[in-house]
VEXDREN-346543 format. One record per residue (C-alpha): residue number from 1; residue in one letter; x, y, z. Coordinates in steps of 0.2 Angstrom, whole numbers, padded with zeros to 4 digits. Example, Ala and Ser with C-alpha at 12.3 -4.5 7.8 and 13.67 -1.06 7.14 Angstrom:
<atoms>
ATOM resi resn    px    py    pz
ATOM    1    a  0062 -0022  0039
ATOM    2    s  0068 -0005  0036
</atoms>
This chain:
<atoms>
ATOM resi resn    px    py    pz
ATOM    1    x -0057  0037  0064
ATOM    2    x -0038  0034  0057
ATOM    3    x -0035  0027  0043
ATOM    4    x -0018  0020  0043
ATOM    5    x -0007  0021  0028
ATOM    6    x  0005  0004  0023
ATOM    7    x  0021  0000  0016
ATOM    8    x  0025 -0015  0004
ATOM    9    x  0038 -0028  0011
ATOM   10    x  0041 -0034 -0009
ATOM   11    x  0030 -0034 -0021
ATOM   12    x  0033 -0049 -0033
ATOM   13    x  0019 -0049 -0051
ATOM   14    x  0020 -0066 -0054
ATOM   15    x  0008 -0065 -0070
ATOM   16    x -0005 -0056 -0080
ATOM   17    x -0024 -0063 -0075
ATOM   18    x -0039 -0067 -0092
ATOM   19    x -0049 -0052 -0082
ATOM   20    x -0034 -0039 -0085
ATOM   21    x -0028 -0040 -0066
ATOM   22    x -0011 -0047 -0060
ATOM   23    x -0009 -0060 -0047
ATOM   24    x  0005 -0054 -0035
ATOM   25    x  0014 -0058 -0018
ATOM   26    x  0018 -0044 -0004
ATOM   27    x  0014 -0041  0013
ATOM   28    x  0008 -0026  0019
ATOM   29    x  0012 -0016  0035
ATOM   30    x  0004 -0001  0042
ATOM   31    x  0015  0015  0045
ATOM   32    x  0012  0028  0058
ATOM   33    x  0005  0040  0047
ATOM   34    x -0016  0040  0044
ATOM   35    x -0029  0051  0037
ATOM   36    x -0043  0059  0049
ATOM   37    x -0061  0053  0043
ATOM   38    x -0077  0058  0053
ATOM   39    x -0094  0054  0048
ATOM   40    x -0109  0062  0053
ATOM   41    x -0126  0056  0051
ATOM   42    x -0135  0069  0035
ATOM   43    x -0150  0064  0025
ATOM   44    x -0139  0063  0009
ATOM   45    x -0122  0055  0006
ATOM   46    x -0109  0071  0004
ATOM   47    x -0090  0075  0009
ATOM   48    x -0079  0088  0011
ATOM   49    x -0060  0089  0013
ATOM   50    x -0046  0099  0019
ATOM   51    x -0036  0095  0000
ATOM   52    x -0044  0107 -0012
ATOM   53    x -0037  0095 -0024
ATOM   54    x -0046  0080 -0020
ATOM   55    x -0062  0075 -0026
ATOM   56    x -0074  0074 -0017
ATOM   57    x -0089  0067 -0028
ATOM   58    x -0092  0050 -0034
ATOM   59    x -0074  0049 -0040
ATOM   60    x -0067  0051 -0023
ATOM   61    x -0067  0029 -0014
ATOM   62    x -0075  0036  0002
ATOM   63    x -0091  0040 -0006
ATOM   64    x -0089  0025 -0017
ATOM   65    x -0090  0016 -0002
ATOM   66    x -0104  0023  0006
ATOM   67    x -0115  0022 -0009
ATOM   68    x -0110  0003 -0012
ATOM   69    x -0115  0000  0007
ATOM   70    x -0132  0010  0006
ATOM   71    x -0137  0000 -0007
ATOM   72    x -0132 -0016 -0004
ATOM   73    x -0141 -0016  0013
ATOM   74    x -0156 -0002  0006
ATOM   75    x -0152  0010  0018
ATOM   76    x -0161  0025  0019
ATOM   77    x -0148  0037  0029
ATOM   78    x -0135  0045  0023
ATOM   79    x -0117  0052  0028
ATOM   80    x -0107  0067  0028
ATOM   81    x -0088  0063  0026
ATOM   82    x -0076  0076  0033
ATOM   83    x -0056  0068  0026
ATOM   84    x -0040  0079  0033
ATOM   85    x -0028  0071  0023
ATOM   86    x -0011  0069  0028
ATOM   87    x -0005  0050  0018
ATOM   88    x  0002  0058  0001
ATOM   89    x -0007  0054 -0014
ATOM   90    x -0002  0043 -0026
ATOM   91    x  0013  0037 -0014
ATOM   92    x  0012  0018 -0017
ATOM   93    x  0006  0019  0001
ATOM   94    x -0013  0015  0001
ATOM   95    x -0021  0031  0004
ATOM   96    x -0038  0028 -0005
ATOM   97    x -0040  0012 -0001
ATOM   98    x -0036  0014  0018
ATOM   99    x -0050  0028  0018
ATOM  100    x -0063  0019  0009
ATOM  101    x -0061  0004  0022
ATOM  102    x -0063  0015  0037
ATOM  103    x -0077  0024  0030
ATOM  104    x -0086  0005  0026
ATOM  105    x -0080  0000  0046
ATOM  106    x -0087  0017  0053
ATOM  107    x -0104  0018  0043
ATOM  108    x -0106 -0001  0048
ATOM  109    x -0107  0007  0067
ATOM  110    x -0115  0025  0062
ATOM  111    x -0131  0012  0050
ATOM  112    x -0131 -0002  0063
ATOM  113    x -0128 -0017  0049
ATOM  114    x -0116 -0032  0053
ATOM  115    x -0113 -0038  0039
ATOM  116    x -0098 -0055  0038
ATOM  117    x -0081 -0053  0036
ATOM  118    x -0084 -0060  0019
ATOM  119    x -0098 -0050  0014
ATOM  120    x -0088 -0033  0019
ATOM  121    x -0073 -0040  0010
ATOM  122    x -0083 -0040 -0005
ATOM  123    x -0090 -0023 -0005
ATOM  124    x -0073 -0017 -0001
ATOM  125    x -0064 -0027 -0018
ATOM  126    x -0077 -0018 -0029
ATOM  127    x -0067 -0004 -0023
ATOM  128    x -0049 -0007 -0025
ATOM  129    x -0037 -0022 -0026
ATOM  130    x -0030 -0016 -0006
ATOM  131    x -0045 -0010  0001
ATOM  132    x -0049 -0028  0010
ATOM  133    x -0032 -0028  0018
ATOM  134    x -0037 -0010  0029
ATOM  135    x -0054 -0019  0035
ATOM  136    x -0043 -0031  0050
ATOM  137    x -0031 -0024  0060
ATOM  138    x -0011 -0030  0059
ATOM  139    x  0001 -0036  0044
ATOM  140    x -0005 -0048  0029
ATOM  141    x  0004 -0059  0016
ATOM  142    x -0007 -0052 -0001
ATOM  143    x -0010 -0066 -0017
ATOM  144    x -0022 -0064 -0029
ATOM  145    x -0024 -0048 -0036
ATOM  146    x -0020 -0041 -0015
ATOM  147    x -0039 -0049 -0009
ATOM  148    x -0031 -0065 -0003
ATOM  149    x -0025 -0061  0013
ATOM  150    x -0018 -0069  0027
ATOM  151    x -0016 -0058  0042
ATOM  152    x  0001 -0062  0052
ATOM  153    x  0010 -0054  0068
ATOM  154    x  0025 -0045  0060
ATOM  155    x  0036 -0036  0074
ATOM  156    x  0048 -0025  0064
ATOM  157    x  0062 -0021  0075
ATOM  158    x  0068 -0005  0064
ATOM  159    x  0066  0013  0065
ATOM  160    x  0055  0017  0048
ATOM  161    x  0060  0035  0038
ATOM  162    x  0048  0035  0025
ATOM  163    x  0051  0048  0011
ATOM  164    x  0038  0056 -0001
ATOM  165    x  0047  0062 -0014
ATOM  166    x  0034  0075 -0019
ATOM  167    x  0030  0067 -0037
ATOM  168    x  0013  0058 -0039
ATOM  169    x  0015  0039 -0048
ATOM  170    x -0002  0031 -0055
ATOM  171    x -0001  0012 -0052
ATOM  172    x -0012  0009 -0069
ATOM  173    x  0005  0018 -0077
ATOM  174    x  0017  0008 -0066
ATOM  175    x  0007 -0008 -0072
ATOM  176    x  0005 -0003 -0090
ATOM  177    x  0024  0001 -0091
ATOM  178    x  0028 -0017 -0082
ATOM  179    x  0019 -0026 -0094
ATOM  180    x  0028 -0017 -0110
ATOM  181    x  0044 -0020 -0101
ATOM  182    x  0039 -0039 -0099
ATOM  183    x  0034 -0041 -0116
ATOM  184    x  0052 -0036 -0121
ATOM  185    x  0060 -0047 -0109
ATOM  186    x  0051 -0061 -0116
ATOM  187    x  0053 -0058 -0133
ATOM  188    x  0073 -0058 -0130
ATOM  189    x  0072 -0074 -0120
ATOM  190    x  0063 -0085 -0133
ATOM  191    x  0078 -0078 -0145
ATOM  192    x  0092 -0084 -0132
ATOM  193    x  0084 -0098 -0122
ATOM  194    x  0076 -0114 -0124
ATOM  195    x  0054 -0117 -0123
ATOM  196    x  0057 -0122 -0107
ATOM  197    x  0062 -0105 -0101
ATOM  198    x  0046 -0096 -0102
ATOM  199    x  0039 -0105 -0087
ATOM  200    x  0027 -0095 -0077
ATOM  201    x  0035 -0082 -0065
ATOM  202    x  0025 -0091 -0050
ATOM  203    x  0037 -0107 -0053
ATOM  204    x  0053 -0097 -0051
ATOM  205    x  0050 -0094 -0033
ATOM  206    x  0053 -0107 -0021
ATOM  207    x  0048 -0097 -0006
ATOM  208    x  0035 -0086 -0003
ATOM  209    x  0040 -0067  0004
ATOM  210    x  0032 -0070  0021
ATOM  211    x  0043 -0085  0023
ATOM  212    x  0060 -0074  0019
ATOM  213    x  0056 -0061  0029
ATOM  214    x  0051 -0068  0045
ATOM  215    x  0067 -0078  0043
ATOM  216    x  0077 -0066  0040
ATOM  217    x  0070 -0051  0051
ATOM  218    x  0084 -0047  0061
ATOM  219    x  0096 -0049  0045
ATOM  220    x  0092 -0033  0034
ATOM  221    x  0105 -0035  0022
ATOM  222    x  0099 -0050  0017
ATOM  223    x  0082 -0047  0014
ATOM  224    x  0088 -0033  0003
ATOM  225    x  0097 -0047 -0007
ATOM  226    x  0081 -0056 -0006
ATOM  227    x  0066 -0046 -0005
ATOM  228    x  0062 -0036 -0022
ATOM  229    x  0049 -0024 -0030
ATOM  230    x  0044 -0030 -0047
ATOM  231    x  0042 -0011 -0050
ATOM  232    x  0058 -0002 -0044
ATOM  233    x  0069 -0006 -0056
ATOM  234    x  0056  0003 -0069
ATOM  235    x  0050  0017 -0056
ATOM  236    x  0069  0024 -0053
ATOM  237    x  0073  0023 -0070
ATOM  238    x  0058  0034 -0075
ATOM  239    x  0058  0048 -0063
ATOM  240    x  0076  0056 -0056
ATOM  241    x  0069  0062 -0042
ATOM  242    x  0063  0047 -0033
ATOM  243    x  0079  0038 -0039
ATOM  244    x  0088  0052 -0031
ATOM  245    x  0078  0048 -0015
ATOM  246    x  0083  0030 -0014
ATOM  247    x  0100  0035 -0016
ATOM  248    x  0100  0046 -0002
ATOM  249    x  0092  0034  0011
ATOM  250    x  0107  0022  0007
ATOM  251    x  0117  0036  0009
ATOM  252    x  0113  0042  0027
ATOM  253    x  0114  0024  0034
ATOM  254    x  0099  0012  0030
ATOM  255    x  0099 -0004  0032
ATOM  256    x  0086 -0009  0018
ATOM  257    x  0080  0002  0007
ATOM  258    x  0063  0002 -0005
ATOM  259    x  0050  0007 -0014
ATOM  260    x  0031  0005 -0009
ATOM  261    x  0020 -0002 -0020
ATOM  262    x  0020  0007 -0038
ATOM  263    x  0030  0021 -0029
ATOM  264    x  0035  0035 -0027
ATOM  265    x  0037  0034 -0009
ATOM  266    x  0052  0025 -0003
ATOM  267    x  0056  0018  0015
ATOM  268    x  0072  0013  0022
ATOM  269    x  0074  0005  0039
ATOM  270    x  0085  0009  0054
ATOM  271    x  0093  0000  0067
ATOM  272    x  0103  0015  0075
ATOM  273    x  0086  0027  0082
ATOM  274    x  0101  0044  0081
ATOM  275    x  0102  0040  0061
ATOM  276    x  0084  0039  0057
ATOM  277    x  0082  0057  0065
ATOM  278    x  0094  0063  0056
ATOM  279    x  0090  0056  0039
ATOM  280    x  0073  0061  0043
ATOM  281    x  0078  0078  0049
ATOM  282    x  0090  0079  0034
ATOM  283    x  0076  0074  0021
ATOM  284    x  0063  0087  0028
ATOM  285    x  0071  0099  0019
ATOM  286    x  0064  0093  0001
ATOM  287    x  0053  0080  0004
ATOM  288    x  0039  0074  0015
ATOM  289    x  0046  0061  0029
ATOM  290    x  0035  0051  0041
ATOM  291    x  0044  0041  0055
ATOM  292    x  0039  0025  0063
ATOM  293    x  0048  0019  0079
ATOM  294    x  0053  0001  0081
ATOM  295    x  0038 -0013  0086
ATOM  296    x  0025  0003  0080
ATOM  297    x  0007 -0007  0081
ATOM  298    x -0008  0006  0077
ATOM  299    x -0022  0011  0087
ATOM  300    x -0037 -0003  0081
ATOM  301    x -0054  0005  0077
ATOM  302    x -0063 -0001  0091
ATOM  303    x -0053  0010  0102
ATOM  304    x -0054  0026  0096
</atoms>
């Protein structure tokens, strides 16, 4: 199976949740760029990888998953996982999560359960905050804490170089930081501004980032006016190097430029296909680039 990796068309926190979470607004869209799982039927539930740096016990989300859906539906089989990584780790890019779905989907098939839509969605949450989007195929407007999905056809018509800066970003760091950095703001607002001003992030936006960037699609300078990441400003001011990254993308000629997610990949989009090869030719020299052409729509499941 492939497991896709995504990038994060904005990523708005609109506020800290009572069970620790934060409720947020992005869309998520798959990248030509995907992990190789195999599962083979075994009497006990074990994996192996091609990343001697990865767990692979109960830490690593593939075996997480597994275990969560033996027990749910008492099955007595097991699995042996084989993972040839290629998504980066700790890229802001999904990784994890989009293993862990496809290992739910593929044991579904290699265990003969059919579970509902709704039931699979909940094993995968218990997982990770992005692991329902990777259970259904296309693009996905995320609320909630990422589980409130709604799937949407979103026909990007840019060339995608997306640049792994080699450095590894936790999003419980990027999310501990943002919080800090908030409680400042906030602190500094109540001294300069009236009560009124301290009305929840949520109320500040009077259109979701779906709506903006389907509207604006073919207008990327505009959506780079309009379309932020709550955790860009914090991530480039942390770490040089993927600042440095983001820099150079503006440099050789994108048209919008971001960060995915908590980082510390970045992404900038192409109209002209001769400029995203040379950016990405030009960035392979340090970094780790995937390309995605214009209109990219991965492989479904079923059909590998």
């Amino acid at each position: 199976m492939k497991a896709y990796a995504k990038i994060n068309l904005g990523l708005r926190i609109l506020r800290q949740r009572e069970d620790g979470y934060h409720d947020i607004d992005t869309i998520f869209h798959r990248v030509d760029v995907w992990d190789e799982i195999c599962l083979t039927p075994s009497s006990s539930i074990t994996m192996t990888s091609d990343k001697a740096d990865l767990p692979t016990d109960d830490r690593n989300l593939c075996v997480q998953a597994a275990e969560l859906l033996r027990t749910q539906y008492d099955v007595e089989a097991g699995v042996h996982i084989e993972l040839k990584k290629n998504i980066p780790i700790g890229a802001g890019l999904g990784g994890g999560s989009s293993d862990a779905a496809a290992t739910l989907i593929g044991l579904c098939r290699l265990w003969n359960l059919q579970p509902s839509k709704e039931e699979l969605a909940s094993i995968a949450l218990r997982l990770g905050s992005d692991v329902p989007y990777f259970l259904q195929e296309g693009s996905a407007s995320a609320a909630g804490r990422g589980e409130i999905l709604e799937y949407f056809t979103l026909d990007l018509p840019y060339w995608i170089v997306l640049v792994y800066p080699n450095v590894h970003i936790s999003t419980a760091w990027a999310y501990g930081e943002f919080k800090i950095l908030r409680r400042r703001r906030m602190r500094l607002r109540r001294k300069n501004s009236p009560p009124e001003a301290d009305a929840p992030s949520a109320q500040k936006f009077k259109k979701s980032l779906k709506s903006i960037v389907l509207e604006n699609i073919d207008k990327p300078h505009e959506l780079q006016q309009l379309v932020n990441n709550d955790f860009e400003q914090l991530v480039l001011q942390s770490n040089e190097t993927v600042a440095r990254a983001r820099n150079e993308l503006i440099r050789s000629g994108a048209e919008f430029v971001q960060l995915s997610g908590s980082g510390s990949s970045v992404y900038g989009l192409y109209r002209d296909e001769i400029r995203a090869h040379h950016a990405a030719g030009a960035f392979q020299k340090e970094y780790g680039v995937f390309l995605t052409p214009p209109h990219f729509q991965p492989i479904p499941f079923r059909q590998q």
